[in-house]
LUMGUZA-540467 format. One record per residue: z negated, x negated, y negated of N, C-alpha, C in turn. Coordinates in nm, 2 decimals, decimal comma. Last residue first. Layout:
   n_pz   n_px   n_py  ca_pz  ca_px  ca_py   c_pz   c_px   c_py
      Z      X      Y      Z      X      Y      Z      X      Y
...
***
This chain:
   n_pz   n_px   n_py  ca_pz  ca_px  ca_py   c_pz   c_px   c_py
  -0,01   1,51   1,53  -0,04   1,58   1,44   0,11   1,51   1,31
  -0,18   1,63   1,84  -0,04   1,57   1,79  -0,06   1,57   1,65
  -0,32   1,52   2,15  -0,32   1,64   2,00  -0,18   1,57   1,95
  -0,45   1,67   2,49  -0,33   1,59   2,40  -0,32   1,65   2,24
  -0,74   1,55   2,66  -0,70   1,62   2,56  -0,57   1,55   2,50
  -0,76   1,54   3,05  -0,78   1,50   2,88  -0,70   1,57   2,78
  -0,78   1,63   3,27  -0,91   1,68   3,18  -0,91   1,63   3,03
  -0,61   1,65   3,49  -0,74   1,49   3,51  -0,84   1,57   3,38
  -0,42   1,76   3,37  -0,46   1,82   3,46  -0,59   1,71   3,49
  -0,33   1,63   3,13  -0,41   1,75   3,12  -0,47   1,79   3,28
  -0,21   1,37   3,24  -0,32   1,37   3,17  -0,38   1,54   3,18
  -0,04   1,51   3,38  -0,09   1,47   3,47  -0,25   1,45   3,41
   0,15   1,58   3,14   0,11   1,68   3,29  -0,03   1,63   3,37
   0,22   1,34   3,06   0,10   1,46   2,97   0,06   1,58   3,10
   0,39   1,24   3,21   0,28   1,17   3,25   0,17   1,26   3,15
   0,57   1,46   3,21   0,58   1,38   3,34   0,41   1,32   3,33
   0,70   1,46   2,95   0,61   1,56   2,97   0,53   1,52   3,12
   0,53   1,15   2,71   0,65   1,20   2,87   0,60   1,32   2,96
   0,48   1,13   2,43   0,44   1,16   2,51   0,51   1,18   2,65
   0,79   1,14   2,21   0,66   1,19   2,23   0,61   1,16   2,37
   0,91   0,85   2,01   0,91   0,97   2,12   0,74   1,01   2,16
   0,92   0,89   1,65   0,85   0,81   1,74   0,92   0,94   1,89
   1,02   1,02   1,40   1,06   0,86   1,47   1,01   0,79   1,57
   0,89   1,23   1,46   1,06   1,24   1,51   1,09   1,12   1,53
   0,66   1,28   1,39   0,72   1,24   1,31   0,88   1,27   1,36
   0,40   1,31   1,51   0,51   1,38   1,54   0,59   1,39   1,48
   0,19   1,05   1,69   0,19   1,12   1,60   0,30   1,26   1,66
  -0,13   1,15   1,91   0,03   1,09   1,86   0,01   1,15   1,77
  -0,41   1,08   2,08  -0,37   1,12   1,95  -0,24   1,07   1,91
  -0,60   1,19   2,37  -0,47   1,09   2,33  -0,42   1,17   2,20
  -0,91   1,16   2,44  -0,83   1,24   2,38  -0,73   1,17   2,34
  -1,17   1,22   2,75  -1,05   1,09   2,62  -0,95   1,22   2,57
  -1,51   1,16   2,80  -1,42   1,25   2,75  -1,27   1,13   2,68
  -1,59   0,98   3,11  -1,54   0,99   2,97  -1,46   1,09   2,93
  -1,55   0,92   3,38  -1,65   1,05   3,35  -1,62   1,09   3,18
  -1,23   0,82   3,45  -1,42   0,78   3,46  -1,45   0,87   3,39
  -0,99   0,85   3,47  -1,06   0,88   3,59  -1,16   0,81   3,58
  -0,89   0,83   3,20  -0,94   0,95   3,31  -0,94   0,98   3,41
  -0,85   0,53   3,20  -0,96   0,63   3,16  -0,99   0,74   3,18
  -0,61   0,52   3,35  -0,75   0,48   3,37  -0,83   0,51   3,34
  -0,45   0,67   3,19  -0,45   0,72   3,35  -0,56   0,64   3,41
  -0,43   0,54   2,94  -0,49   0,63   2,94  -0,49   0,69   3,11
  -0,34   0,23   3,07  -0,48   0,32   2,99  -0,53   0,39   2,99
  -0,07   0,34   3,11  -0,17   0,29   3,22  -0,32   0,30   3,13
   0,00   0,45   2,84   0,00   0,51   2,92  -0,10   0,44   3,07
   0,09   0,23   2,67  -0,07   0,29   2,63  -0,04   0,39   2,74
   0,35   0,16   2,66   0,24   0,12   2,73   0,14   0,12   2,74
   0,44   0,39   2,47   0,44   0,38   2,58   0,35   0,30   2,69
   0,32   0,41   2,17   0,38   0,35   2,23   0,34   0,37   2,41
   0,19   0,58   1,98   0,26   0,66   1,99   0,38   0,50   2,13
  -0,18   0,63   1,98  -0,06   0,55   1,97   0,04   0,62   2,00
  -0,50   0,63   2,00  -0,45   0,66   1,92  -0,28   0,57   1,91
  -0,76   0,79   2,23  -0,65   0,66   2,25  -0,52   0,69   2,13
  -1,06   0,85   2,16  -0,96   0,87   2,14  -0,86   0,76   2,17
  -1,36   0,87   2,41  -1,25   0,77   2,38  -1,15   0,85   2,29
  -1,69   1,00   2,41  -1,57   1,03   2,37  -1,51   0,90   2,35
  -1,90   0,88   2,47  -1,90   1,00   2,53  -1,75   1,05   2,50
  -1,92   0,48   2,47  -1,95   0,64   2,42  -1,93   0,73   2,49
  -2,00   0,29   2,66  -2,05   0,31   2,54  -2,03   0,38   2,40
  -2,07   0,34   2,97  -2,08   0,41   2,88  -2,12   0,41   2,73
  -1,88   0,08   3,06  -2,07   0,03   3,01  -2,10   0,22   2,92
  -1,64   0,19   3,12  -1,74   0,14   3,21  -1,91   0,14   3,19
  -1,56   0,25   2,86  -1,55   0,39   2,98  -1,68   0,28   3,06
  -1,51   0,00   2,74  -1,63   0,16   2,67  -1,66   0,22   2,80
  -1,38  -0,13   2,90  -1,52  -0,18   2,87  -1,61  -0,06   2,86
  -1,16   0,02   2,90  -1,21   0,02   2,99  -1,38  -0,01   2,97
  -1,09  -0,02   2,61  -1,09   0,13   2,63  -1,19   0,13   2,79
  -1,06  -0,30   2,58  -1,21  -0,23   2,52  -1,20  -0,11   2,56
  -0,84  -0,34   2,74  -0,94  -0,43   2,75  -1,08  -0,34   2,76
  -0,66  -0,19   2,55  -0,68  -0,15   2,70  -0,77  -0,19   2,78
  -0,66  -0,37   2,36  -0,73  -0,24   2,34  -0,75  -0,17   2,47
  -0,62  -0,61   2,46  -0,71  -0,60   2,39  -0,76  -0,46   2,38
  -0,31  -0,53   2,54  -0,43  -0,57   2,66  -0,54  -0,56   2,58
  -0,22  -0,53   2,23  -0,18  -0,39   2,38  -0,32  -0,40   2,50
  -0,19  -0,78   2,19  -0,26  -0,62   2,13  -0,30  -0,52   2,22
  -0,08  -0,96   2,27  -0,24  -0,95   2,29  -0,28  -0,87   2,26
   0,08  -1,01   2,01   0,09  -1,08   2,12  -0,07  -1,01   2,17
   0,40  -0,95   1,79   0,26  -0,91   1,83   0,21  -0,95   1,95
   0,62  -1,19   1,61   0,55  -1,06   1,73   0,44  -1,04   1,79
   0,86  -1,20   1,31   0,71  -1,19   1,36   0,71  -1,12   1,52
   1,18  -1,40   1,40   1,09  -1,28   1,42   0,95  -1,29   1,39
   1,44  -1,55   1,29   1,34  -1,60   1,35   1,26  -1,43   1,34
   1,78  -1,75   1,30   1,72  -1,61   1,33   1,57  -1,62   1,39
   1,89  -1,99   1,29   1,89  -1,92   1,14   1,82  -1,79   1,20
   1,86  -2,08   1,54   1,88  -2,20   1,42   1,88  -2,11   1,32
   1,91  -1,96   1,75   1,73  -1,97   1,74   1,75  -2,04   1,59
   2,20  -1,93   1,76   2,09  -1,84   1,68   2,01  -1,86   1,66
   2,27  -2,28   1,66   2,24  -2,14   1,76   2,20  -2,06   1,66
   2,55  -2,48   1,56   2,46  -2,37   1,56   2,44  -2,29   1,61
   2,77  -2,65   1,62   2,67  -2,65   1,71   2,56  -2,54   1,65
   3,13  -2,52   1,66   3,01  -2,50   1,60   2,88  -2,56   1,67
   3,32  -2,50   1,83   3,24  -2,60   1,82   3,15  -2,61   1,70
   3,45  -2,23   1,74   3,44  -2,31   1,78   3,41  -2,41   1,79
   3,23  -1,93   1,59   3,34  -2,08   1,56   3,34  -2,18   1,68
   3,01  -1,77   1,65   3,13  -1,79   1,70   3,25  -1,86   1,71
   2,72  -1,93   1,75   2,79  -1,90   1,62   2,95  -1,90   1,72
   2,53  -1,77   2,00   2,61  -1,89   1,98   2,70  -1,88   1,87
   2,39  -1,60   2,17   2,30  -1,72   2,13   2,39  -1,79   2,06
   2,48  -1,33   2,19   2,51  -1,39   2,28   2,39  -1,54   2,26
   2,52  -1,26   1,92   2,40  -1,18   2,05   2,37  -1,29   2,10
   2,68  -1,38   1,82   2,59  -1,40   1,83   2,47  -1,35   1,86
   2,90  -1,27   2,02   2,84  -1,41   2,01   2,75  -1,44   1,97
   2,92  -1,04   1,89   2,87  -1,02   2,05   2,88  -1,17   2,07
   2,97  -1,04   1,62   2,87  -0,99   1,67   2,80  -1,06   1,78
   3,24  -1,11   1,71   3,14  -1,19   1,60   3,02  -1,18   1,65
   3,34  -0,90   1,84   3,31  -1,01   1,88   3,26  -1,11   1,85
   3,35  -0,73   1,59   3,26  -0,70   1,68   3,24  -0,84   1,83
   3,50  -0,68   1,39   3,40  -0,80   1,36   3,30  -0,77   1,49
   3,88  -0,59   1,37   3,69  -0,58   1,40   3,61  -0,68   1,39
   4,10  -0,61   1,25   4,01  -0,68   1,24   3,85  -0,66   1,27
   4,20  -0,37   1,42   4,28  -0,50   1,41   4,19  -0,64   1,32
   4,05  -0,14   1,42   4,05  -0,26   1,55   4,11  -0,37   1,53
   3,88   0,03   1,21   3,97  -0,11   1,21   3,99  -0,20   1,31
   3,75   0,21   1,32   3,86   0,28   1,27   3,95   0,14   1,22
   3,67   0,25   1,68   3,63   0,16   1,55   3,77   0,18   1,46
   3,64   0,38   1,86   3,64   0,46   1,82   3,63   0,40   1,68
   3,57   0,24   2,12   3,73   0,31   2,05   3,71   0,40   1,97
   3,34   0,02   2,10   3,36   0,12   2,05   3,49   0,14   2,06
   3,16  -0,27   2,32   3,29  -0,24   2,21   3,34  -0,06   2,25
   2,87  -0,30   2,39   2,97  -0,22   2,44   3,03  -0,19   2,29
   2,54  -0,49   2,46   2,65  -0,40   2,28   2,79  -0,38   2,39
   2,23  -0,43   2,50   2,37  -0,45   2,59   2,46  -0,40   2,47
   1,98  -0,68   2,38   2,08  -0,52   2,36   2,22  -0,57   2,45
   1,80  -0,90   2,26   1,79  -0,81   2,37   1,89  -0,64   2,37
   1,97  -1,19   2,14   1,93  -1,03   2,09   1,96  -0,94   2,22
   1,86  -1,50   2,18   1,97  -1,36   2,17   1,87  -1,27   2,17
   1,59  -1,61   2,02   1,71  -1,73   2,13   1,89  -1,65   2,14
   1,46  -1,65   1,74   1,53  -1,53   1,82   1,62  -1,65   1,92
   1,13  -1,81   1,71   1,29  -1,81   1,74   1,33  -1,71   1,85
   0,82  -1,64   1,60   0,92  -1,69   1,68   1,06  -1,71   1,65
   0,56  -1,64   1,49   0,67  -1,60   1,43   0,76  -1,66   1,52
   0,29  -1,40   1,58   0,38  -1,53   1,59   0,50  -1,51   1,54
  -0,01  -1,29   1,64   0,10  -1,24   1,54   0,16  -1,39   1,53
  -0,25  -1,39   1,77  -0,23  -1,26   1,77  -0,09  -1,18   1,69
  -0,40  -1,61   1,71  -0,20  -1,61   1,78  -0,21  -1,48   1,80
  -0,74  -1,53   1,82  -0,65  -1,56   1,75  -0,45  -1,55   1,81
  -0,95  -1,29   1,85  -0,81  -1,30   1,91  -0,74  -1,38   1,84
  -1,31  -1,45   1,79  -1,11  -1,42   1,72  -1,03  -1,42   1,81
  -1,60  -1,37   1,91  -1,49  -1,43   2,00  -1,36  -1,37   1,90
  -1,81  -1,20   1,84  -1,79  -1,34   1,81  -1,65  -1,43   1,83
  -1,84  -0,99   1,96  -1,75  -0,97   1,81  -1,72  -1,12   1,77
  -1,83  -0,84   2,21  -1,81  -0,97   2,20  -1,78  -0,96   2,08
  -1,68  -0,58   2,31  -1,83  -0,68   2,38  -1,88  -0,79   2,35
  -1,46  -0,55   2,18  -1,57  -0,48   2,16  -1,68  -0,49   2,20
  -1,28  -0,87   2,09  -1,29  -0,77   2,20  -1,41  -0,66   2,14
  -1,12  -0,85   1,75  -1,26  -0,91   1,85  -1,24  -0,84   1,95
  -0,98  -0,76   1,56  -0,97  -0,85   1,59  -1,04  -0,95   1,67
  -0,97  -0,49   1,44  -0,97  -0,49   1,61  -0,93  -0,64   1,62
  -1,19  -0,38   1,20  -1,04  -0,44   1,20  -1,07  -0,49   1,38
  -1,34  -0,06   1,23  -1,31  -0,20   1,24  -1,17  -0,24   1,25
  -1,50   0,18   1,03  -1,47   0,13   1,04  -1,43  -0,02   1,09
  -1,73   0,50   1,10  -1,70   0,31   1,06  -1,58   0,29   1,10
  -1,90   0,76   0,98  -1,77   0,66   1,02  -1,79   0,54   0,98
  -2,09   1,02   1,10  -2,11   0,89   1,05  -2,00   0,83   1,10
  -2,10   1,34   1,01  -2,07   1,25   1,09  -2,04   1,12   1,06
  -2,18   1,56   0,83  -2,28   1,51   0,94  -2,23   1,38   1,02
  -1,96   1,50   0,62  -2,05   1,57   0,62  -2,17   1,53   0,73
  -1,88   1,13   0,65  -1,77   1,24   0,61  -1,92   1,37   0,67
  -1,99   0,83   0,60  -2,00   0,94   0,62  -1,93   1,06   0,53
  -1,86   0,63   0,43  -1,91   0,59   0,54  -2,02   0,72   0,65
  -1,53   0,62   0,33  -1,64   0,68   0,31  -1,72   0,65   0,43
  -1,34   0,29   0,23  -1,36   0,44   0,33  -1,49   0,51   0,32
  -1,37   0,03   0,14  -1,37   0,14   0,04  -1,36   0,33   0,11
  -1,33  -0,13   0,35  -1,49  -0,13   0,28  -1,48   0,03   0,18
  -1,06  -0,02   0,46  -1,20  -0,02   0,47  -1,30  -0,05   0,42
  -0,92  -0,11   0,21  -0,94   0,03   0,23  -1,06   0,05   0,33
  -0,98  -0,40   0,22  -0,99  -0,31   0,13  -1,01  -0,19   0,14
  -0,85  -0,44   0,47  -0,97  -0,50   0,44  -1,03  -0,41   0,34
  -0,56  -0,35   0,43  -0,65  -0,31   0,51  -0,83  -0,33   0,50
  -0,51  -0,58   0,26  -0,52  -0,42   0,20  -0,60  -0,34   0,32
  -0,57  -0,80   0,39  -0,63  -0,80   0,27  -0,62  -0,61   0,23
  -0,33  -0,77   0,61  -0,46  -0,72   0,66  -0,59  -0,76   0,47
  -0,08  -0,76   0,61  -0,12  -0,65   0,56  -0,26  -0,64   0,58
  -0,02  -1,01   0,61   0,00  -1,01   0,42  -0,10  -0,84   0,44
  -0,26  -1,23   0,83  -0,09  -1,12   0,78  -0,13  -1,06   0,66
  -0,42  -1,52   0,84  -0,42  -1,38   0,79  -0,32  -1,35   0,80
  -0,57  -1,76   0,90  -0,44  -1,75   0,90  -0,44  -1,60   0,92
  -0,85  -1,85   0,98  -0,76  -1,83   0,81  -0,64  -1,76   0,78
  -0,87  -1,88   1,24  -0,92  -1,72   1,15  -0,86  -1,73   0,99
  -0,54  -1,96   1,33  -0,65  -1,99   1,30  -0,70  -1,84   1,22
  -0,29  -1,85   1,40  -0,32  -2,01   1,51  -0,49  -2,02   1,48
  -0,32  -1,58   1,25  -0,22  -1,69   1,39  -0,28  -1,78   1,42
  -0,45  -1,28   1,32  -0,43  -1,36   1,32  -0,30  -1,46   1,37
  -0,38  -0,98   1,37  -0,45  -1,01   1,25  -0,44  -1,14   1,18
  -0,17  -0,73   1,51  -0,14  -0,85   1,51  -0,27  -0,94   1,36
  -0,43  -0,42   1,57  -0,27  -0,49   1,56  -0,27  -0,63   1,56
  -0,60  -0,18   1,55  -0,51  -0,27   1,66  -0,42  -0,30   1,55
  -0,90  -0,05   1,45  -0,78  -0,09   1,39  -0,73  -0,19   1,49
  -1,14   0,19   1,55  -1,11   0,03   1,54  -0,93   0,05   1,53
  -1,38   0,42   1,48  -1,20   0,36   1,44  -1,20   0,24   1,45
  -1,64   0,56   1,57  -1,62   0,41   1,53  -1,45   0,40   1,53
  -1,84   0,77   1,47  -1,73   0,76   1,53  -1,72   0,65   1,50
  -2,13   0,98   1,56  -2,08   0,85   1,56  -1,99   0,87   1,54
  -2,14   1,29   1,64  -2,18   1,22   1,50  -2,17   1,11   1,48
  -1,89   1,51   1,76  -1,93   1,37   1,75  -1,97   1,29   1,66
  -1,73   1,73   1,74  -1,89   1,74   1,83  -1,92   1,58   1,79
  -1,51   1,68   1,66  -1,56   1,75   1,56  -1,70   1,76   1,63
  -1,28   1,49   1,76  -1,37   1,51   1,82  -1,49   1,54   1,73
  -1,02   1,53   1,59  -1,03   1,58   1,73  -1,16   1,55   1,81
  -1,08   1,52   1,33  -1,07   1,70   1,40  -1,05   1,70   1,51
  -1,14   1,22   1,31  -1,20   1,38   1,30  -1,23   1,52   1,37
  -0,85   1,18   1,33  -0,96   1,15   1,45  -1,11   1,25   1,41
  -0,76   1,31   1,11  -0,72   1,33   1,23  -0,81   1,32   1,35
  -0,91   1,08   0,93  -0,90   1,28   0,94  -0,84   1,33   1,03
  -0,84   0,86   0,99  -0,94   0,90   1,02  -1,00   1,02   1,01
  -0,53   0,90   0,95  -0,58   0,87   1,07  -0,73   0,89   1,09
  -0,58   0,92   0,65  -0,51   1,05   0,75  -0,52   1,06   0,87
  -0,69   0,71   0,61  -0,73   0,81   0,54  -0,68   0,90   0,65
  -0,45   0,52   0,65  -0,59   0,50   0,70  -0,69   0,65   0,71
  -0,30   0,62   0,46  -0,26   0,60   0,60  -0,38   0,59   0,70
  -0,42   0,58   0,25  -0,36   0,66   0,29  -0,33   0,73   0,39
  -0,40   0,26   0,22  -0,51   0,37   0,18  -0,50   0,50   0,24
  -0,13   0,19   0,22  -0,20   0,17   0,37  -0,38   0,23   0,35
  -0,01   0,32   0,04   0,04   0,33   0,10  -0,07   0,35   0,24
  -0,17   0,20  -0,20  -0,20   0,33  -0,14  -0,14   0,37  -0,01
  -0,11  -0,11  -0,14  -0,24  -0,09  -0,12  -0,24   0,11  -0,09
   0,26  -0,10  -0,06   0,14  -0,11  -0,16   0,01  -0,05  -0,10
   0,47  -0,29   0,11   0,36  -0,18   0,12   0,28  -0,20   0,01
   0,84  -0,33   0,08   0,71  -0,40   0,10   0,58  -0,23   0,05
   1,00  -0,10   0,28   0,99  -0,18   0,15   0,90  -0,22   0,19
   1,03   0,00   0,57   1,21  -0,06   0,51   1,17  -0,12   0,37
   0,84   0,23   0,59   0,86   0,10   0,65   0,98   0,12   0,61
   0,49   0,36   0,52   0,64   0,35   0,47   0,65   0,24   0,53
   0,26   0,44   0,77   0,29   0,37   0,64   0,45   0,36   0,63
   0,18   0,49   1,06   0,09   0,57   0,95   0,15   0,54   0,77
   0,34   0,48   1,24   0,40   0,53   1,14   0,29   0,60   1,04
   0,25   0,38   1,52   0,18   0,55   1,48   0,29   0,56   1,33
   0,17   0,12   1,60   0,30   0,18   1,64   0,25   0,39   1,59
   0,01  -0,03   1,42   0,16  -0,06   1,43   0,21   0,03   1,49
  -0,25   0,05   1,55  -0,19   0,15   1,38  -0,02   0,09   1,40
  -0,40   0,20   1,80  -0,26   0,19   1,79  -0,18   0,13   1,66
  -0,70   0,28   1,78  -0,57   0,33   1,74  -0,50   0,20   1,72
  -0,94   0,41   1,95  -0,91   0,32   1,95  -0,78   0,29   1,87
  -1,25   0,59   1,86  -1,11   0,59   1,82  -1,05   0,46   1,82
  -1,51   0,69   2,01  -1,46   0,56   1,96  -1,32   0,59   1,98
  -1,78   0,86   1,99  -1,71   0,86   1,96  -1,59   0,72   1,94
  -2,14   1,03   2,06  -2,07   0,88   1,99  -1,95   0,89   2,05
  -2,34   1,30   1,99  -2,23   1,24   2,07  -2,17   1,12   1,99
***
């Protein structure tokens, strides 16, 4: 049986987040995901792990700081674990197609405002000087000084992920359609991996949805796991 582990890795918490990452970190992390994916389809002598996330920007040169360690730990992954043959991919190609770079796959943008409704607190133990309308200006887009011309987009900028999500949802259909394996794992702990996985089970494919269960992530919605288990797929957790 052949096997294809599509994962998620930005949104799974396979790696320390709040410091910069060292090479074991994301060793490790890789490591745990591909022993997970493992044990959930233990009938399967193929497996192929393709790695989601943001790789590129405007050009194939233009690398993120975490894909050289990644690069690393894959060449350095075992390429068989007892009977079952692993590979490894960085998910920077559709699966029909290796030729074709998702490039802009990771942008660094101007923040214009900050997507959040903020509601003032009574419960702030300094109301006489709060700093919370400070704040809520520059939510807002606008330094709070008066006639200030400074926006936010002017000192606030973001990396974001563009194309991930469709890319893997792209190849999960591809596989199911061209049967190009017997088994899908859908590896993520983000929400919009949900129309995916309600697609793929309903083609003849085995799928298995892999979260984590860390607490930092939410689980699954018992609402739409109801629905997966009853269609025939597998929920693991680990």
């Amino acid at each position: 049986m052949i096997a294809y582990c599509l994962a998620d890795i930005f949104n799974l918490e396979l790696w320390p987040r709040g410091r910069s990452l060292r090479y074991p970190d994301v060793s490790n992390g890789l490591q745990e995901l591909v022993g997970e994916t493992i044990t959930a389809v233990p009938s399967a002598l193929e497996v192929t792990v393709r790695l989601y996330s943001g790789w590129h920007g405007d050009t194939p040169e233009s690398r993120v700081d975490l894909r050289p360690m990644v690069e690393r730990a894959v060449a350095q992954m075992p390429k068989r674990l007892g009977a079952q043959r692993i590979r490894l991919q960085i998910a920077d190609h559709p699966v029909w197609n290796p030729s074709i770079r998702m490039l802009r796959s990771v942008r660094n943008t101007r923040v214009t405002r900050l997507n959040a409704r903020l509601n003032a607190s009574g419960k702030c133990a300094s109301p006489a000087s709060c700093s919370f309308s400070l704040l809520a200006s520059w939510a807002s887009g606008s330094c709070p000084a008066g006639g200030c011309p400074v926006r936010l987009r002017d000192v606030a900028a973001r990396h974001r992920q563009k194309m991930v999500d469709t890319l893997l949802t792209a190849d999960a259909l591809v596989i199911s359609h061209h049967a190009l394996a017997d088994i899908v794992v859908l590896a993520s702990d983000d929400h919009d991996m949900i129309p995916a996985l309600l697609a793929l089970v309903e083609s003849p494919i085995e799928v298995v949805y892999l979260g984590r269960s860390t607490g930092k992530v939410s689980a699954l919605p018992a609402y739409y796991a109801g629905i997966l288990e009853l269609e025939g797929a597998t929920i693991r957790r680990w």
